[in-house]
C-alpha positions in Angstrom: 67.1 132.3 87.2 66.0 128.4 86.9 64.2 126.9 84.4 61.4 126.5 86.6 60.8 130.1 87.2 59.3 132.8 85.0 60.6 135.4 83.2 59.9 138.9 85.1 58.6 141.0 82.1 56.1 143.8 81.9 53.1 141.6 81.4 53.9 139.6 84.6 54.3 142.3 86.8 51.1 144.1 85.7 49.2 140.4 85.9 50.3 140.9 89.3 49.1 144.4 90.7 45.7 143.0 88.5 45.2 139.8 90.5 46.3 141.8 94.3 46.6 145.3 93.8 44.0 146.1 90.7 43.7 149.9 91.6 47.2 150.3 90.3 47.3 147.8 87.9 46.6 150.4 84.8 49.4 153.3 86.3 52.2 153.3 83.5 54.8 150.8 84.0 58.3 150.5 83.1 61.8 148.4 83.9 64.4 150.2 85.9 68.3 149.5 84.8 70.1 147.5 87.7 69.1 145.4 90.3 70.5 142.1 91.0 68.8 140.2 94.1 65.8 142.3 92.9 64.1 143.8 90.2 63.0 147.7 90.0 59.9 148.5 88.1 58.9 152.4 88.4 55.0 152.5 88.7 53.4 155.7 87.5 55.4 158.9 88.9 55.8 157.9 92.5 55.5 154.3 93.0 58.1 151.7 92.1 57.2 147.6 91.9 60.1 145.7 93.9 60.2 142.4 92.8 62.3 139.3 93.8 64.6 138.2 91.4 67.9 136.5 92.6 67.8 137.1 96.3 67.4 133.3 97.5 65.2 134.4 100.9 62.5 136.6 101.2 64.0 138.5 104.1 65.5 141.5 102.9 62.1 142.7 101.3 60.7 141.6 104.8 62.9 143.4 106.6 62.3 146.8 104.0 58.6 146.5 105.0 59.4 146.2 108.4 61.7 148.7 109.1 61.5 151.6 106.8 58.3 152.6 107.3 59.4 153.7 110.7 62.8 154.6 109.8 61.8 157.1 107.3 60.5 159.8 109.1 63.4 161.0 111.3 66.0 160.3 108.0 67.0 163.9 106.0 66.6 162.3 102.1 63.7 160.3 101.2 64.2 155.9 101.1 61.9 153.7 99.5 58.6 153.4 101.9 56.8 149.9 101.2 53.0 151.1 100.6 51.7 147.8 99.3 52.8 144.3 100.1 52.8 141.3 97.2 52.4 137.9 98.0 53.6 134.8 96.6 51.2 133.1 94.1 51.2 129.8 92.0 52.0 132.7 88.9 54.9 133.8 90.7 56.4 132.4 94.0 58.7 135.2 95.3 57.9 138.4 97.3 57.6 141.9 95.7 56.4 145.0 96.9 55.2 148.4 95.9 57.3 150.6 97.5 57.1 154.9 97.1 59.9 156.0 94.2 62.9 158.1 95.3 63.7 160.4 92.2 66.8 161.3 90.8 69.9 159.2 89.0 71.8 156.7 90.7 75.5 157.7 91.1 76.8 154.9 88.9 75.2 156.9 85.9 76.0 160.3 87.3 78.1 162.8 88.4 78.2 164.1 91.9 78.9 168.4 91.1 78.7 170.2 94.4 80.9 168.1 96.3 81.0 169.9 99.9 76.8 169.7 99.6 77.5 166.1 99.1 79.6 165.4 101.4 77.6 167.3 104.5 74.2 165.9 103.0 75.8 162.2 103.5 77.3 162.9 106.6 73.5 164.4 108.4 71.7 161.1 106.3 74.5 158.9 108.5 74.0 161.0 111.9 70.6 160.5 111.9 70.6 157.1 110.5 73.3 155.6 113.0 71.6 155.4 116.3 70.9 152.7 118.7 68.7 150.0 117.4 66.0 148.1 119.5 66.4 144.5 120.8 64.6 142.7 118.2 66.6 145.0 114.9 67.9 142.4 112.6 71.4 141.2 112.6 74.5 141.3 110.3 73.4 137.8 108.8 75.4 138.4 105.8 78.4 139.5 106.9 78.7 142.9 105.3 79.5 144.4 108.6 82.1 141.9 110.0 85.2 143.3 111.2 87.7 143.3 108.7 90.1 140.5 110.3 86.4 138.5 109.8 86.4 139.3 106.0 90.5 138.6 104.7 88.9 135.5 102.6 86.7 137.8 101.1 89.6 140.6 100.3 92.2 137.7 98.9 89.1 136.6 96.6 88.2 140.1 95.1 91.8 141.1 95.0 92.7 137.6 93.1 89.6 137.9 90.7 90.2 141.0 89.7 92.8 142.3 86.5 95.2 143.7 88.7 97.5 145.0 85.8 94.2 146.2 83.6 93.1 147.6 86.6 96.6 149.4 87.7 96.2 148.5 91.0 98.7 148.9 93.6 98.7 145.4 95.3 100.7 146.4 98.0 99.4 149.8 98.8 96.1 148.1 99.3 96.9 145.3 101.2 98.8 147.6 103.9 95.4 149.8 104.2 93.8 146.2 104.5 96.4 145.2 107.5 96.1 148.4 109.3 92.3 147.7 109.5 92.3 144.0 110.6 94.5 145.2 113.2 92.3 147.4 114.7 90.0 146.8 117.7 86.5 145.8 116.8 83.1 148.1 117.5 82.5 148.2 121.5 79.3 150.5 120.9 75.9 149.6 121.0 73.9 147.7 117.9 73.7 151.3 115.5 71.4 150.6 112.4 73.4 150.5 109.5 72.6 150.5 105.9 75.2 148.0 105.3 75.5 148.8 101.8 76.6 151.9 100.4 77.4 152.2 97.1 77.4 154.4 93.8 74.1 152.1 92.6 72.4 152.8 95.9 72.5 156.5 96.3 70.5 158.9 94.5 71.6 162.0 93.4 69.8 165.2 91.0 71.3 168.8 90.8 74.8 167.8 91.4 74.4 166.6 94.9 72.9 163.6 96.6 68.9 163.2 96.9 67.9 159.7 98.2 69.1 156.6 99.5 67.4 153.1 98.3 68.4 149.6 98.4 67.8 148.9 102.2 67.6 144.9 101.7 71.0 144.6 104.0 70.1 146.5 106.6 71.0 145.7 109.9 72.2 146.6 113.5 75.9 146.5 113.9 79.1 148.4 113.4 78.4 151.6 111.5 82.5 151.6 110.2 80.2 149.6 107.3 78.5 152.8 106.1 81.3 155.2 106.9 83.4 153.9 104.3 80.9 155.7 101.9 83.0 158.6 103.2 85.7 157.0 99.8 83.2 154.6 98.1 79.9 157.3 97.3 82.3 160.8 97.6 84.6 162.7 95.3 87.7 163.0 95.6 89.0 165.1 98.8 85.9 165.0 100.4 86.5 162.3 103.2 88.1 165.0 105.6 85.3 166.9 105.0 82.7 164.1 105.7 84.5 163.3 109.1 84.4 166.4 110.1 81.0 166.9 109.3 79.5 163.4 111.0 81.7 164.3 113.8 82.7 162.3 116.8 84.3 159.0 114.9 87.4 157.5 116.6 90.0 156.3 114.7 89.9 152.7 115.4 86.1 153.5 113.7 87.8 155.1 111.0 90.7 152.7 110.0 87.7 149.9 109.8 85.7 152.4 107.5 88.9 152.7 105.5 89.7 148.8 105.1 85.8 148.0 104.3 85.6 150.8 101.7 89.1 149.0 100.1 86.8 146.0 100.3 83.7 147.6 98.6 86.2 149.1 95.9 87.7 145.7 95.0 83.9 144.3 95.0 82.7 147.1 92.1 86.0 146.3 90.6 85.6 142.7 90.4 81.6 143.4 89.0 82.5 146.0 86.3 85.3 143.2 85.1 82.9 140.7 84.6 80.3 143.1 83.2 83.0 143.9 80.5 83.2 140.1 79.8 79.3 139.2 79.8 79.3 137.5 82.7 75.9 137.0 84.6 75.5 139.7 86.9 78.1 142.1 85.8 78.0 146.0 86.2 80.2 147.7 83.3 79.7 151.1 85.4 80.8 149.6 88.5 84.3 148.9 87.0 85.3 152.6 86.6 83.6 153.7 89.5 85.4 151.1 92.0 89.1 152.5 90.5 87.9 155.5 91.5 87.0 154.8 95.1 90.1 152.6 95.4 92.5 155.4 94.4 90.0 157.7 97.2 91.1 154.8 99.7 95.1 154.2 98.8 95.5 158.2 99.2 93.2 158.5 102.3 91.7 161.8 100.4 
């Protein structure tokens, strides 16, 4: 955050909802743990105040209030829902939005118990998700769901950043499941909406299984391989053979792409717990352990 620009603290945010939103302004308010291009602020029992923070562009909160409003209704687990929209103002001159809260604990501070419930629940979330989007759906305009042989920069960056030997990771093993996805063909289907970024800190789970989805800022119309390699990334251990199975009808050009971006995701959560473990800005301790984790799902295709 610049100089220039204010600290996002209690006080601001309920200066805010006072000066646009006054009806709300007196609901209890409290910081969510997390966030990076934005800032969570749960607002009473079922609101939430999403506020920009490091995202550069407004667009992904324009796209959220867009989008999800008519997305929601035909998806299986509730997503954030903008109710109320927050404009820029000479206080603060980013976007944020009050958005409906999805309850339960992300994944990167929980343990996912019924593992088949999981695994189906993800799978009907994706089916219903992953259907042709209209003309004017946004694009892939950060390139979270280019094709692999698109992203090799990115994989020889994580893969180099990252501890390799404090890690344990088997350099060759993943770069042979990253080879057998670059050489795949590309998507040939029509633009599906995709999350774009499926994660342990973006799913929402309560009672041992999963229970919401949030974090839509990189949603987009493209490849859904992107989102199927939650299949490693969000599930225990055994469970992708089960997820395929349940999602159904996923060739395996589709398949070996999900693979490769999920190695990709893992090495990202790596590379974000290590510099959480050595204070750097930004840095996810949780997300170290939970990316060794996916990357062992990955190198042993389980």
């Amino acid at each position: 955050m610049s100089q220039t620009e204010p600290e996002i603290t209690e006080g601001l945010v309920r200066e805010l909802l006072q000066d646009q939103h006054p009806d709300l302004a007196g609901l209890p308010l409290g910081e969510v743990e997390g966030g990076w291009g934005n800032q969570m602020w749960r607002l009473g029992d079922t609101l939430a105040v999403r506020i920009q923070r490091m995202d550069t562009t407004p667009e992904p909160q324009l796209k959220e209030r867009r989008w999800l409003p008519q997305l929601a209704p035909r998806l299986p687990l509730p997503i954030p829902v903008p109710v109320r929209t927050g404009t820029p103002c000479e206080r603060f001159g980013k976007l944020w939005t009050v958005m409906t809260w999805v309850p339960g604990c992300p994944l990167d501070h929980g343990v996912i118990a019924r593992p088949e419930h999981a695994a189906d629940t993800l799978a009907a979330f994706l089916q219903a998700l992953h259907v042709p989007a209209p003309g004017d759906a946004p694009g892939d305009d950060m390139g979270i769901g280019a094709h692999p042989r698109e992203s090799t920069g990115g994989f020889e960056h994580f893969l180099g950043s990252i501890d390799t030997a404090a890690f344990d990771v088997d350099t060759a093993g993943a770069r042979a499941v990253w080879q057998d996805a670059v050489a795949t063909p590309g998507w040939a289907g029509p633009r599906m909406w995709v999350h774009g970024d499926l994660h342990p800190a973006n799913v929402v789970i309560a009672d041992g299984t999963l229970t919401g989805v949030v974090d839509f800022g990189a949603l987009f119309a493209g490849d859904p391989a992107v989102d199927l390699a939650a299949a490693w990334v969000v599930l225990p251990a055994g469970m992708a053979e089960h997820f395929f199975f349940a999602y159904r009808a996923v060739d395996e050009a589709t398949m070996r792409r999900a693979r490769g971006l999920a190695l990709l995701k893992s090495l990202f959560l790596m590379l974000m717990g290590q510099n959480g473990e050595r204070g750097l800005p930004g840095g996810k301790p949780a997300w170290g352990p939970a990316g060794r984790e996916a990357l062992d799902r990955v190198l042993n295709h389980e």
